[in-house]
C-alpha positions as CSV (number, residue, x, y, z in Angstrom):
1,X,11.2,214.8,-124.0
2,X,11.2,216.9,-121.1
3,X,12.8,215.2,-118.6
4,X,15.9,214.7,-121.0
5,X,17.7,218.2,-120.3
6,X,17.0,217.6,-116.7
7,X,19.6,216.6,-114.0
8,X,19.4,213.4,-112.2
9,X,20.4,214.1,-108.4
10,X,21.0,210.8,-107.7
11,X,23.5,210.2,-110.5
12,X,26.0,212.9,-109.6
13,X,29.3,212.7,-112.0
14,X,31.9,210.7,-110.6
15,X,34.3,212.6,-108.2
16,X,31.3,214.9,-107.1
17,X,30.6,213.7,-103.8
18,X,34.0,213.0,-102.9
19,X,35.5,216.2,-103.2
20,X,35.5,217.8,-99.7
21,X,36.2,214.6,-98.4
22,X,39.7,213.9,-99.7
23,X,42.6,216.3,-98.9
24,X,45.8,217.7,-101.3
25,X,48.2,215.0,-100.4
26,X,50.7,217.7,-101.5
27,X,51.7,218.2,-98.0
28,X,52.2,216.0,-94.9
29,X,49.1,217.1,-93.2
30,X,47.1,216.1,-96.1
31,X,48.7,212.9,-96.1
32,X,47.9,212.2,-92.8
33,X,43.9,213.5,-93.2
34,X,43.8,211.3,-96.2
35,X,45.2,208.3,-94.3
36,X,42.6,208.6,-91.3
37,X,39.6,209.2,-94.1
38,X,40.5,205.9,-95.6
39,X,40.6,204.1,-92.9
40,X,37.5,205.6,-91.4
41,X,35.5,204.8,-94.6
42,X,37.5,201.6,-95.5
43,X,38.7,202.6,-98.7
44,X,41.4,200.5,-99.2
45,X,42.4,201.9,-102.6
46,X,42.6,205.6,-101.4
47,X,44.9,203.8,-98.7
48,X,46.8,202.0,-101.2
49,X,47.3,205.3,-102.6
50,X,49.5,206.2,-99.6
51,X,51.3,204.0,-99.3
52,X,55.2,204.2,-101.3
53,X,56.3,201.1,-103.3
54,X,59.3,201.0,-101.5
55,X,57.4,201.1,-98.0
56,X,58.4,199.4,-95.0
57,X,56.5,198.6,-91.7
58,X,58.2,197.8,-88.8
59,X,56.7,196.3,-85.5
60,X,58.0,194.6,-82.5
61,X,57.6,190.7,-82.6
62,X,56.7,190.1,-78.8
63,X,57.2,185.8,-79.7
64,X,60.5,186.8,-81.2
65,X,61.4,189.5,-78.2
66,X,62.2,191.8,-81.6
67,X,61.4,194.1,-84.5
68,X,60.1,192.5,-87.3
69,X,59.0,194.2,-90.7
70,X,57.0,193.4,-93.8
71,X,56.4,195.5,-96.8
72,X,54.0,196.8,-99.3
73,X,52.1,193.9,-100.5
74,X,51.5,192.6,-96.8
75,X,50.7,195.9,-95.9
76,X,48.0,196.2,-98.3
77,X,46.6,192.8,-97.7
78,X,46.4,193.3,-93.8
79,X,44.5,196.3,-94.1
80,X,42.3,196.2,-96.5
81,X,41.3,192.7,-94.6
82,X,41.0,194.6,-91.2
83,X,38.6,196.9,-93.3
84,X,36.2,194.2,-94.7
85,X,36.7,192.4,-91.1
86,X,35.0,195.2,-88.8
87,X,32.0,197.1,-88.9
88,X,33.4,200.3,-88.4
89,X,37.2,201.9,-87.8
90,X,37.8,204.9,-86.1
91,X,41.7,206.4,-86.2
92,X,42.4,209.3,-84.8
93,X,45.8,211.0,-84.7
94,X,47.1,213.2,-82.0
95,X,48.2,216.5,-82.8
96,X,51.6,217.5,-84.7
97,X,53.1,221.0,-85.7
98,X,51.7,223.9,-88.0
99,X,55.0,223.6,-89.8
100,X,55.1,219.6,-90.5
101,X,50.8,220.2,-91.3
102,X,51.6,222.4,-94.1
103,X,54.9,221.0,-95.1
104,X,55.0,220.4,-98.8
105,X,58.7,220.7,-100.6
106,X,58.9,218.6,-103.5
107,X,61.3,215.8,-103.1
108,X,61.5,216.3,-99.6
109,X,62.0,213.8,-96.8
110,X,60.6,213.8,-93.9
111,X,60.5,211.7,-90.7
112,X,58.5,212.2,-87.4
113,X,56.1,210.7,-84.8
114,X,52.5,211.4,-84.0
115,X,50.7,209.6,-81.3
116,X,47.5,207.7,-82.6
117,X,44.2,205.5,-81.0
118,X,42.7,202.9,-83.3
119,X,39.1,201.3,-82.3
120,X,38.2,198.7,-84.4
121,X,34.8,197.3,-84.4
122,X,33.5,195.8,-80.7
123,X,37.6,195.6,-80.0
124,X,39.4,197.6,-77.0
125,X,41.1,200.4,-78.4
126,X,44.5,200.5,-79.1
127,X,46.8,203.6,-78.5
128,X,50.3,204.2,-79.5
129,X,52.9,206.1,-81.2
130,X,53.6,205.8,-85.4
131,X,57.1,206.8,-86.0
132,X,56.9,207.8,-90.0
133,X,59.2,208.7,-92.7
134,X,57.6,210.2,-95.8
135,X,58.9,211.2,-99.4
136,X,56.8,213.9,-101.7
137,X,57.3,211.3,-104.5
138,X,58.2,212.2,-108.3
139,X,54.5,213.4,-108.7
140,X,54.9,215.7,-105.8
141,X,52.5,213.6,-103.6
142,X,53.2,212.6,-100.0
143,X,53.5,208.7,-98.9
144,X,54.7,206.5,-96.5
145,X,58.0,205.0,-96.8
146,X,58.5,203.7,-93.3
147,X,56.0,203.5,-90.1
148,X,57.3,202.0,-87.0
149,X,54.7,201.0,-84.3
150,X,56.2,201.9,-81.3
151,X,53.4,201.2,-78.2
């Protein structure tokens, strides 16, 4: 009877521990700091989450001597089977401006480039540039409509 009014630590209420983790996708830098948390803790829904319906990704085809693209649902599947495929993912962005950090007017576009490394599992890292184009979408969060891979 006693133990009934009591807390149990190890059953906090869903969203608890997750809170200081996750930024306000509001603004670009958030965005951004979301993006890297996902990948670094594989969350591939929280990544989904990012990610615009509309979204392209564009990369060059070194067979082809081209850019080639593909869209949402390939993006999706590629990375959240990178996610379950290595032990552990560690993005990190290079730095960008106060102003596009804190940027955050509604339906508001907004394209720029931020250097990146990626080191995946046992694999060499790999370093290059993400040219991106985001939208603060009707609910006045921030995702991806385009990222080009330029290396």
């Amino acid at each position: 009877m006693i133990l009934q009014g009591c807390l149990n630590p190890f059953a906090p209420e869903i969203g608890e521990i997750s809170g200081d983790i996750w930024h306000d996708q509001t603004s670009v830098g958030g965005l951004l700091r979301n993006f890297q948390t996902s990948y670094t803790l594989g969350d591939s829904l929280r990544y989904a989450d990012l990610i615009a319906e509309e979204f392209e990704f564009q990369y060059f085809n070194v067979e082809l001597n081209r850019y080639d693209q593909w869209y949402r649902d390939t993006e999706l599947k590629t990375t959240g089977g990178l996610m379950r495929s290595v032990d552990r993912l560690d993005l990190r962005w290079g730095p960008w401006s106060d102003e596009l950090d804190s940027l955050s007017l509604p339906d508001t576009t907004v394209e720029f480039t931020v250097n990146f490394s990626l080191s995946a599992g046992e694999y060499q890292p790999v370093f290059g540039f993400a040219r991106f184009t985001v939208k603060a979408d009707e609910d006045g969060l921030f995702r991806i409509h385009l990222w080009r891979d330029d290396f």
